[in-house]
C-alpha positions in Angstrom: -4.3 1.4 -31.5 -3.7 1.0 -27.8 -6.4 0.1 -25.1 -6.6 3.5 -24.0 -7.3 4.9 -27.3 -10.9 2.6 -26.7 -11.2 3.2 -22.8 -10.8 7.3 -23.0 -8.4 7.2 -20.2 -6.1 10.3 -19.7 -2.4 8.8 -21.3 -0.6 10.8 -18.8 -3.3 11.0 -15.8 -2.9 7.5 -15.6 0.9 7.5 -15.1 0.3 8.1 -10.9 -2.4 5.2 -11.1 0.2 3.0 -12.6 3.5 3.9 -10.6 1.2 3.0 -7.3 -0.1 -0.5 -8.8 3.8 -1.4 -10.0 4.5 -0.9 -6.0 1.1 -3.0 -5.1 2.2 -5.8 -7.5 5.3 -5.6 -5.9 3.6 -5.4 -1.8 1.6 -8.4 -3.4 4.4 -10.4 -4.4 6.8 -10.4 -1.7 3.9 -10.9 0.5 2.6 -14.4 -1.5 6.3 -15.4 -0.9 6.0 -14.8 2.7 2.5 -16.6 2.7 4.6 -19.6 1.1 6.7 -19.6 3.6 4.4 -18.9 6.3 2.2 -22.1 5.2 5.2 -24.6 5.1 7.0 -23.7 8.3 3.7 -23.0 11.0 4.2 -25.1 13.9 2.1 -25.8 17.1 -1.5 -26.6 18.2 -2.8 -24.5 15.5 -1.0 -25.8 12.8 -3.8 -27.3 10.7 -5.9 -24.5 11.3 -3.2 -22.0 10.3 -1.4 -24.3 7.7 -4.8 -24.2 5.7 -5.9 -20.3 6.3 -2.3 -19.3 4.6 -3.0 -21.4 2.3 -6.2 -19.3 1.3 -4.8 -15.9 1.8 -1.5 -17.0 -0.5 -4.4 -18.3 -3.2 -6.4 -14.7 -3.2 -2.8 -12.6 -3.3 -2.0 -15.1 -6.5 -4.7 -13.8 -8.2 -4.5 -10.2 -7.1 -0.8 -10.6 -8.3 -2.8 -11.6 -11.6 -5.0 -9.1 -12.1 -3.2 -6.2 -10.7 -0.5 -7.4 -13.5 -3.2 -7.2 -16.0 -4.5 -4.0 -15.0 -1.2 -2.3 -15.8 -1.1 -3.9 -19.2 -4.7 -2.9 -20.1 -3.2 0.6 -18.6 -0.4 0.6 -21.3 2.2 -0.1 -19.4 4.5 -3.3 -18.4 4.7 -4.7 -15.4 7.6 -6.0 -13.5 7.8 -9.9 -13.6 11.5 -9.9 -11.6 12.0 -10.5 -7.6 14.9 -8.3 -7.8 12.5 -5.1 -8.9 9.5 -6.5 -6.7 12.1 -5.9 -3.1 13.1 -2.7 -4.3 9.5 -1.8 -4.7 8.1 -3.2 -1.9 7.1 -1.8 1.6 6.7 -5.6 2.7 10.1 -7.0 3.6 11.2 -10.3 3.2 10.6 -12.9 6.0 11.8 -16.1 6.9 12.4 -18.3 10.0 9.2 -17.6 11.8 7.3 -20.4 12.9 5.1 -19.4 15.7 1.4 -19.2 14.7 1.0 -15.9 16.7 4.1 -14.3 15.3 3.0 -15.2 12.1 0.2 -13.9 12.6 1.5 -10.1 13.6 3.5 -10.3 10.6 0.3 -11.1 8.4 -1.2 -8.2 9.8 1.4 -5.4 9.2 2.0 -6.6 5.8 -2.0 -6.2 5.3 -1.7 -3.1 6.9 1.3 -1.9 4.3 -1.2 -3.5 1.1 -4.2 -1.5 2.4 -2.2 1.3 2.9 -0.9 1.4 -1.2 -5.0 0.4 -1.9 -6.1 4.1 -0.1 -3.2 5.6 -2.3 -4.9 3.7 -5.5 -7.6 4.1 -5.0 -7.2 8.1 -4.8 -5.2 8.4 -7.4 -7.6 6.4 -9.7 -10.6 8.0 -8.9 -8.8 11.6 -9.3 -8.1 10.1 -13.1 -11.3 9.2 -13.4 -10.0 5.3 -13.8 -13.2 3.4 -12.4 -12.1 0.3 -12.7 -9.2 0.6 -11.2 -11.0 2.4 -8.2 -13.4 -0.8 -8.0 -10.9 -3.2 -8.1 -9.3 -1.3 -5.2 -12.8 -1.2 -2.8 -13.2 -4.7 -3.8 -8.9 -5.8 -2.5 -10.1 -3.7 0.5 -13.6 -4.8 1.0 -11.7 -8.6 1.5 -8.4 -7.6 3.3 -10.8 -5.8 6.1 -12.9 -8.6 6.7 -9.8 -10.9 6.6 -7.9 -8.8 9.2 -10.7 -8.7 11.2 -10.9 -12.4 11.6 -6.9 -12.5 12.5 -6.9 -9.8 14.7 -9.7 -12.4 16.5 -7.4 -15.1 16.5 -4.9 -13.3 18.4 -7.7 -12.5 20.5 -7.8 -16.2 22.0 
């Protein structure tokens, strides 16, 4: 038996739900990686400000990395565990050499802007398979990122 067997999930209604969280986990993961780098190379006044707020955000996309992952699996599917797959996924590009706080900053934004973008599409697609959780999962990712984009957009604001 298979979890969907116990969940009553459409088999093949899901399949759009899953193809859209494959390209999240993907969004999510090249973003942690910029987050990484983001962290380690911040430079100016701001630095221990910023140095410990990409720290947090890099924490909370580790775990959404988690249990986005997990969601596919409970889904029936398999997610992609290799970087290679994860950039040809991804709408987030790869980014390295920025050290400017406010640049950083920007960049943060867009890519929150690309993740909240895939969430919508989710979040659609779940609720149109009747997937519940998934659609939860999604307000919840959103709930956070809005909140969280609010307070950066303020920062630039200075």
């Amino acid at each position: 038996m298979k979890t969907l067997d116990y969940i009553k999930l459409d088999k093949q209604g899901i399949v759009p739900v899953v193809d859209e969280l494959h390209k999240l986990l993907a969004d999510i993961q090249v973003f942690y990686t910029n987050l990484r780098g983001f962290h380690w190379n911040v430079k100016g006044k701001q630095f221990f400000m910023l140095h410990e707020k990409f720290e947090e955000i890099y924490d909370d996309m580790n775990e959404k990395a988690d249990e986005v992952a997990e969601r596919i699996l409970m889904l029936g599917h398999v997610p992609a565990n290799n970087y290679s797959d994860y950039l040809k996924m991804s709408e987030i590009k790869e980014v390295s050499g920025v050290s400017d706080g406010k640049e950083i900053v920007k960049r943060i934004l867009d890519s929150f802007t690309s993740l909240m973008t895939r969430e919508r599409k989710v979040l659609d697609l779940a609720g149109k398979a009747e997937d519940e959780v998934t659609v939860a999962i999604m307000s919840d990712y959103l709930k956070e990122q809005e909140k969280t984009v609010w307070m950066l957009v303020a920062y630039l604001d200075e």
